[in-house]
C-alpha positions as CSV (number, residue, x, y, z in Angstrom):
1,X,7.0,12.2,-45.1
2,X,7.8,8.7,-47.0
3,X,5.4,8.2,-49.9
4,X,2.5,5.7,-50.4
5,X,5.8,3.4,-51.4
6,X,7.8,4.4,-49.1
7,X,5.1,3.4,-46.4
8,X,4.4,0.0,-47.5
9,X,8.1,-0.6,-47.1
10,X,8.2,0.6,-43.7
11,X,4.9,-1.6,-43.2
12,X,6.8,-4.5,-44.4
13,X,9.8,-3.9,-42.5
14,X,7.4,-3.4,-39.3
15,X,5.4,-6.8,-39.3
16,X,9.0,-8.8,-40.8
17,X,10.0,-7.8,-37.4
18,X,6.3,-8.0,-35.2
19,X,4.7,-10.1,-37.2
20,X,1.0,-9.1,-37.2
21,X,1.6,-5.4,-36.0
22,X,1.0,-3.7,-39.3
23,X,-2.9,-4.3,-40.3
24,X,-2.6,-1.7,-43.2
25,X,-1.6,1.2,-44.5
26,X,-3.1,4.3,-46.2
27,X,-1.4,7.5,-47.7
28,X,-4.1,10.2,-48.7
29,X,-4.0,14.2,-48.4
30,X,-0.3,13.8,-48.2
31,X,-0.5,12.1,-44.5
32,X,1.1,8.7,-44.4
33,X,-0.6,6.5,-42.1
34,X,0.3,3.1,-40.7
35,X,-2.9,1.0,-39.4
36,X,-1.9,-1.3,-36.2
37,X,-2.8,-3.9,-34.0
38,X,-3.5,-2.2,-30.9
39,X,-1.6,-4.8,-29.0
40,X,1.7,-4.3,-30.7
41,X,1.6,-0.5,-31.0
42,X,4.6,0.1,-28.0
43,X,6.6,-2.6,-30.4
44,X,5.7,-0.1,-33.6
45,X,6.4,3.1,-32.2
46,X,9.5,2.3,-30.7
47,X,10.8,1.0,-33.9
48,X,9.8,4.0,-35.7
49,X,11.7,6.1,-33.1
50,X,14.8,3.7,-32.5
51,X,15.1,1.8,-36.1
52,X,18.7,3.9,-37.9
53,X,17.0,5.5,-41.1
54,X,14.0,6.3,-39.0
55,X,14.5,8.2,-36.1
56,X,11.0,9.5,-35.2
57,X,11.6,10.8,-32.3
58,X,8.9,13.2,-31.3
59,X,5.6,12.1,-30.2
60,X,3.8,15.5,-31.5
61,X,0.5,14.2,-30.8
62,X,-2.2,11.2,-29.6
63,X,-5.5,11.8,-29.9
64,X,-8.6,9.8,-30.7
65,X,-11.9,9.3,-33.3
66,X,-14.7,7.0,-33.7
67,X,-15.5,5.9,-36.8
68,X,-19.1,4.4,-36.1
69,X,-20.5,2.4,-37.2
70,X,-17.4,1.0,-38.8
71,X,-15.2,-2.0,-37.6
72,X,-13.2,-1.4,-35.6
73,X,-15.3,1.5,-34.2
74,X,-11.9,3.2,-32.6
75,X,-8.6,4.8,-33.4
76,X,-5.9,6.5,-31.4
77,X,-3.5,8.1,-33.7
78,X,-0.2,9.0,-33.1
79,X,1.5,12.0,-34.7
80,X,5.3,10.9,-34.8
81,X,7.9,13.3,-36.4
82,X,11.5,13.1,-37.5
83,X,12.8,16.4,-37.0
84,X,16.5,16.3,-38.5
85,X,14.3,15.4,-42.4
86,X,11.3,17.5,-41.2
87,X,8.7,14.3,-41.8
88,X,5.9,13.6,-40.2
89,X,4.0,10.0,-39.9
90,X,0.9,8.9,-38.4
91,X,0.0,5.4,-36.8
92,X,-3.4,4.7,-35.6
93,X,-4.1,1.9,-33.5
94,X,-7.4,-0.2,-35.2
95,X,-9.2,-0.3,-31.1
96,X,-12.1,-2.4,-31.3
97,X,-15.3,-1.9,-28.9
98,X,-15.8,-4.7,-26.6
99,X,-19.6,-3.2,-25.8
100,X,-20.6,-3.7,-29.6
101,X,-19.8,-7.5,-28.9
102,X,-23.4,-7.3,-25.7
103,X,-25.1,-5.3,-24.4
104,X,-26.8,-2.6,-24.4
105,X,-25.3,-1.6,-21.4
106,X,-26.5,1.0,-19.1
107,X,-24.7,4.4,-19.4
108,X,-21.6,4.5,-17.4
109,X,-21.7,0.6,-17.2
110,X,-20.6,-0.8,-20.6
111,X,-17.1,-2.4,-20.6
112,X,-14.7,0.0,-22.1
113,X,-12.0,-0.1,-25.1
114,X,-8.0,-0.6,-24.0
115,X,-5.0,0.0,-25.6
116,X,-1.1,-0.2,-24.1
117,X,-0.5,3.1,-22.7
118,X,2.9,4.7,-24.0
119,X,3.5,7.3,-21.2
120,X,7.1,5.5,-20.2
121,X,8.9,5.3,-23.0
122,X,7.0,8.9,-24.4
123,X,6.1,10.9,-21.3
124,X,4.3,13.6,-23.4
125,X,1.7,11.1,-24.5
126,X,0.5,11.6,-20.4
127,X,-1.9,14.4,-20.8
128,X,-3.3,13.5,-24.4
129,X,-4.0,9.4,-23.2
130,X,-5.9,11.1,-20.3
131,X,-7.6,13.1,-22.7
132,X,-8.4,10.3,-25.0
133,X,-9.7,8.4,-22.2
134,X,-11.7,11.3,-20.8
135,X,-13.7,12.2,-24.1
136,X,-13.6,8.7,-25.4
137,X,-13.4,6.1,-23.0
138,X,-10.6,4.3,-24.2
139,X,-8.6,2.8,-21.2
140,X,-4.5,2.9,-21.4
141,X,-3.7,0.5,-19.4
142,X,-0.5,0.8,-17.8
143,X,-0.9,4.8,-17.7
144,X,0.2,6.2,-14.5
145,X,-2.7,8.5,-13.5
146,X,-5.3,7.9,-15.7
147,X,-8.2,9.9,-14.8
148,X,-10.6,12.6,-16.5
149,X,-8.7,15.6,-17.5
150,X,-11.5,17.8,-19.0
151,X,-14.6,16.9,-17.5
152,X,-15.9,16.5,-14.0
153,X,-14.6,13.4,-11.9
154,X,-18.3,12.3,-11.5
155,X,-19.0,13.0,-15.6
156,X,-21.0,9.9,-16.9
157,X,-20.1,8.7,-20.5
158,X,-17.8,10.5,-23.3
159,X,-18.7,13.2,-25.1
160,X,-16.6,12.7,-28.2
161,X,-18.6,9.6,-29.1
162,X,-20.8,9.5,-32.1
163,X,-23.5,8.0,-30.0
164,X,-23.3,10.1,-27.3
165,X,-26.8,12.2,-26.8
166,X,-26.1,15.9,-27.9
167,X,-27.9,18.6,-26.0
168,X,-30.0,18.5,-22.3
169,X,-26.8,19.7,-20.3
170,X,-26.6,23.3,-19.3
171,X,-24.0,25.7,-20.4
172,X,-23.0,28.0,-17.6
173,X,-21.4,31.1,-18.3
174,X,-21.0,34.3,-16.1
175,X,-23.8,36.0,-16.6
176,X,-26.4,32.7,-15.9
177,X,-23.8,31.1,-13.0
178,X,-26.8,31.7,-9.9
179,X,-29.3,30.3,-12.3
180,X,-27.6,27.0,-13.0
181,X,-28.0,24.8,-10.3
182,X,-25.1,22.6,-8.7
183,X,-22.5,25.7,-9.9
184,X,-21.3,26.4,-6.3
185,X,-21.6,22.8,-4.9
């Protein structure tokens, strides 16, 4: 993976050629990570993958995080590698939450975080957006399916979220199934 130098350089070459893509960078526990605009992030991964002396060509992984309470609360990362030199690099788009800006919304209701979806030009990023968006609620817009992956259709809010009340929901396992109610419906 390029070093904290070799990152800045790549950063550099990045916004020289989208100006404003590249927010910042940050290399720590030997993971190299470029921070983008969320806007431009189809323009940075597809120079990563198609810039010669590059060539990260394997999308090995989007997911999400929040990071409340900072700003921006959201990031989807994407795990890009370059097989041939066995390196890895991570860019995380810096998604920002349009609810912190009103509200407070009811549950279910508050207007939701988006981000360009990737899925034609990297078709494995299908499942994981749909993931993201299911635990999350961050919208790819332009994804071809986007739905809930994980959780019921009818699921109100996203579990992954640090504000998201923990606890109250039944578990059901095998031997409690005809206690539970709503199991068979």
């Amino acid at each position: 993976m390029p070093d904290a130098a070799g990152l800045e350089l790549i950063a550099a070459e990045i916004n020289e050629r989208h100006p404003g893509a590249i927010l910042g960078t940050y290399y720590e526990h030997d993971q190299a990570c470029l921070i983008a605009e969320p806007e431009k992030i189809r323009e940075v991964l597809a120079w990563l993958r198609d810039t010669p002396g590059q060539e990260y060509t394997f999308l090995a992984s989007v997911h999400g995080a929040d990071y409340l309470p900072a700003v921006p609360r959201f990031g989807v990362h994407y795990e890009l590698l370059n097989m041939a030199r066995v390196e890895r690099i991570r860019v995380r788009a810096a998604v920002h939450d349009p609810a912190a800006e009103g509200g407070p919304y009811p549950l279910g209701e508050e207007p939701l975080p988006e981000v360009p979806s990737i899925t034609d030009e990297w078709p494995t990023a299908n499942h994981q957006e749909r993931e993201v968006y299911d635990m999350f609620g961050i919208v790819f817009r332009g994804h071809p399916d986007l739905r809930r992956i994980l959780m019921p259709e009818d699921y109100v809010g996203w579990p992954q979220r640090r504000d998201f009340p923990i606890g109250g929901e039944p578990v059901i396992f095998t031997n409690n199934e005809r206690e539970v109610p709503g199991w068979t419906q």
